[in-house]
N, C-alpha and C positions, 0 to 999 in steps of 0.2 A: 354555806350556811354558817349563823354567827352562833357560838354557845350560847346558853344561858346566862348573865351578866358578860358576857364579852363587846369587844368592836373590833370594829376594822375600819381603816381611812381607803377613802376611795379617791382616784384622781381621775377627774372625768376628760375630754377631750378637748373644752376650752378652758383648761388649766385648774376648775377649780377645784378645792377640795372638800370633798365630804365625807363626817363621821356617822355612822351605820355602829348601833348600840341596842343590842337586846336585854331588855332588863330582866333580873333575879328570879330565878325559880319560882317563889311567890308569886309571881304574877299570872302563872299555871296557864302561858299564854306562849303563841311566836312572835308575839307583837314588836315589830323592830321600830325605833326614833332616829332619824335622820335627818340631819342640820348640817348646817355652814361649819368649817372648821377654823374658818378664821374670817377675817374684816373684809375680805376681796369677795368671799363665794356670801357674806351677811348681806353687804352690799349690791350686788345682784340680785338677791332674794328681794330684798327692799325694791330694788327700778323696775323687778317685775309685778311686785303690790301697786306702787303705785300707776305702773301702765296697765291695770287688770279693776281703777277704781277703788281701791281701798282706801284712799285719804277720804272718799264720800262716804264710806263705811264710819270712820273715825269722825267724821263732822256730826253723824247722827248720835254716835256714842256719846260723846260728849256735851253737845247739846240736851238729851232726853235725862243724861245723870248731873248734869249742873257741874262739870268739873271744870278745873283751869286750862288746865295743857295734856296733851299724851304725845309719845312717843311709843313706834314698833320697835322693839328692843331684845327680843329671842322667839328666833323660825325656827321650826319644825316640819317636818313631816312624818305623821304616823299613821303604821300599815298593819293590817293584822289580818290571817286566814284562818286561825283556831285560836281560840279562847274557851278553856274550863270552868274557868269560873271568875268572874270580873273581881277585880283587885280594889277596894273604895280606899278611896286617898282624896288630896287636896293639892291643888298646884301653886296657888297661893295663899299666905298666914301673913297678919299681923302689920299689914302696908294700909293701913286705914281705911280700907274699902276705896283703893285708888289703885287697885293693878287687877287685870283681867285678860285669862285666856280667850280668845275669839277661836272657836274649831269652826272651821270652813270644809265641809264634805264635800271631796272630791270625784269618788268613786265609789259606789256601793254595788252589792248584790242583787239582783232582781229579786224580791218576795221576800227578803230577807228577814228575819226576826227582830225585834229592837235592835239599835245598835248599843244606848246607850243607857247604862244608868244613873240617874239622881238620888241620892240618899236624903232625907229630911234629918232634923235636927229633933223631932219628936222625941225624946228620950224616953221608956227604955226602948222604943217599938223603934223607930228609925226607920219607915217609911221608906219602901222606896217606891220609883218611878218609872218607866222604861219607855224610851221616845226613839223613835225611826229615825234617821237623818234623813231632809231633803236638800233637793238641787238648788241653789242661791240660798239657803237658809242657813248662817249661821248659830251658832250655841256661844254664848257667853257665861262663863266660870270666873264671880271673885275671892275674895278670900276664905277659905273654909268652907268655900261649895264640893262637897264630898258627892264623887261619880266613879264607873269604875267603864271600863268597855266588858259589852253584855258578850254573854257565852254566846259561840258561832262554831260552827263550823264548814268551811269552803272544799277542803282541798281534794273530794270528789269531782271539783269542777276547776277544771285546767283553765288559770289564769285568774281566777278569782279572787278579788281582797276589799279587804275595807280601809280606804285610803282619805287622811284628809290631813290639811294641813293648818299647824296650832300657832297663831300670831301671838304673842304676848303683848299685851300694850301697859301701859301707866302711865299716870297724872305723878311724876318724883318730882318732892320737893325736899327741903330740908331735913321736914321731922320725917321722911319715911325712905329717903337714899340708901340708908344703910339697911336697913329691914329690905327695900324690894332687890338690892346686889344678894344680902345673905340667904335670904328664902325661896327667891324666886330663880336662880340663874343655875340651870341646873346640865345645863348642856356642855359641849368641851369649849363651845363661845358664844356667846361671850364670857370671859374668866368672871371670877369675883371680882372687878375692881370699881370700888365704887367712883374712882374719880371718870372711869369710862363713861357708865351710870349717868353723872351729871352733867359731863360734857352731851348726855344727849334729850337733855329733858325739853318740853316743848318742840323739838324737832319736827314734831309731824301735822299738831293742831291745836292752836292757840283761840282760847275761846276769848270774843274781843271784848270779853268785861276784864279779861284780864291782861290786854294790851294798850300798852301807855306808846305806841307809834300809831294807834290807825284805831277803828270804830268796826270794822270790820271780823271775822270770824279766819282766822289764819290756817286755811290746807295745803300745803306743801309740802318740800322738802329742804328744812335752813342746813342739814346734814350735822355733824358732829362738830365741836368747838376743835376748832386744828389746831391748837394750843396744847390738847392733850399731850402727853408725849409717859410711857409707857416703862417700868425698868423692870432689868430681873434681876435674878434671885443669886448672892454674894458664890451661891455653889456653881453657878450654871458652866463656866469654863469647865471645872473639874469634871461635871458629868458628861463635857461633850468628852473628854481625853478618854473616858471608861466607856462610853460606848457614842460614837459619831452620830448613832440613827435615834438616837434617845426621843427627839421630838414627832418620832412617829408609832415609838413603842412603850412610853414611858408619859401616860398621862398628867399626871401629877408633877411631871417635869417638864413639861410640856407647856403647862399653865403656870406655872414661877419663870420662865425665860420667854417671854412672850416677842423679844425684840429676838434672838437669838434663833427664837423659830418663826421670824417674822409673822404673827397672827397679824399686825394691825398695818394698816395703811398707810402713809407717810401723812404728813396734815396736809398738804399742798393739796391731794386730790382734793380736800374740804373745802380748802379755801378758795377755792377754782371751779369748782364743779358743781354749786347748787346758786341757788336764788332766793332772795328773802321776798319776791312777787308772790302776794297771797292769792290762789287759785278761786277762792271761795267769795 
């Protein structure tokens, strides 16, 4: 069981790793977040979206909102048995109405009560909403969409939860790279760096008004520019001499030595490993 704002890194049995994160008391909830801890287990998460149909998801997104490009760019999975009272926040601010949570319900409760709430903008009254999740239905959240997860409670019934899993996508370009790294990247990975950010914009769907190779609607994977290349932080030697296991205890250090704790990939897999053939 993880504390209340605590984690734990888990290593599963084909290698990869994941962070398991219970957020802050406030959230008067056991609701754990768990994601990729680095570029290997991100990566994985990614070839299982795209062999499960979600670049068809993202054709439709993009199509129905008139945007240029998106990229999946921070996985989730979030799980929850009891909740006291739903926490309203916002996942993403101030990226131009060009970055959006996708919640994909995985798992729910039989007869379950809403899962989920919407808050309106009505001011002073704020409005809220309360919607079931269904099966193949996702929820899309852009910026400043205030929701919270509804009060529940399972744990009379052995094995019970509400499970689903949170793609993040965006349209990044210039004017809003640094706003969707700073506002939006809230897991142990991807870090904040915004040149990771731009190494992956377009990656996933390229709308073809806004391609100068082809007339076409681009669904793939072109994967990350493998040019990137990653450095850390002027301390990071010192703190491996003070404690060796830092990158598995030491969050914050964790994320300034990113080569040191190997998060990211070498570029070769990039530039090997995908195809610029548009699927769509």
């Amino acid at each position: 069981n993880i504390e209340p704002d605590g984690f734990r890194l888990v290593t599963l049995g084909d290698g990869n790793v994941w962070y398991a994160q219970r957020p802050a008391k406030k959230w008067k909830s056991d609701m754990h977040w768990i994601s990729p801890a680095d570029e290997q287990g991100h990566e994985d998460f990614l070839k299982l979206l795209r062999e499960n149909g979600f670049l068809g998801v993202l054709n439709v997104i993009g199509n129905e909102l008139g945007i240029d490009a998106l990229v999946a760019y921070q996985l989730t999975f979030i799980v929850v048995s009891h909740c006291e009272q739903g926490f309203i926040h916002h996942d993403t601010h101030n990226t131009g109405d060009r970055t959006y949570n996708v919640i994909i319900p995985l798992e729910t409760v039989e007869d379950s009560p809403p899962e989920l709430i919407i808050q309106g903008t009505d001011e002073p009254v704020f409005t809220q909403g309360r919607l079931n999740y269904e099966e193949n239905i996702g929820i899309l959240l852009g910026d400043f969409a205030e929701h919270a997860t509804s009060e529940c409670d399972y744990r009379d019934e052995p094995g019970a939860m509400r499970l689903a899993a949170t793609i993040y996508i965006t349209d990044v370009n210039e004017d809003n790279v640094e706003a969707v790294t700073k506002n939006t990247l809230t897991q142990i990975f991807p870090t904040k760096d915004v040149d990771w950010l731009w190494a992956q914009r377009g990656r996933h769907w390229i709308n073809a008004e806004y391609r100068s190779d082809a007339d076409v609607h681009f669904a793939g994977d072109l994967g990350r520019d493998h040019l990137f290349s990653a450095t850390d932080d002027d301390g990071c030697n010192g703190w491996k001499e003070e404690d060796p296991s830092f990158c598995e205890t030491n969050l914050g250090r964790r994320k300034a030595c990113p080569v040191m704790c190997d998060l990211y990939l070498d570029g070769d897999f990039f530039e090997s490993s995908f195809s610029t053939d548009p699927w769509l």
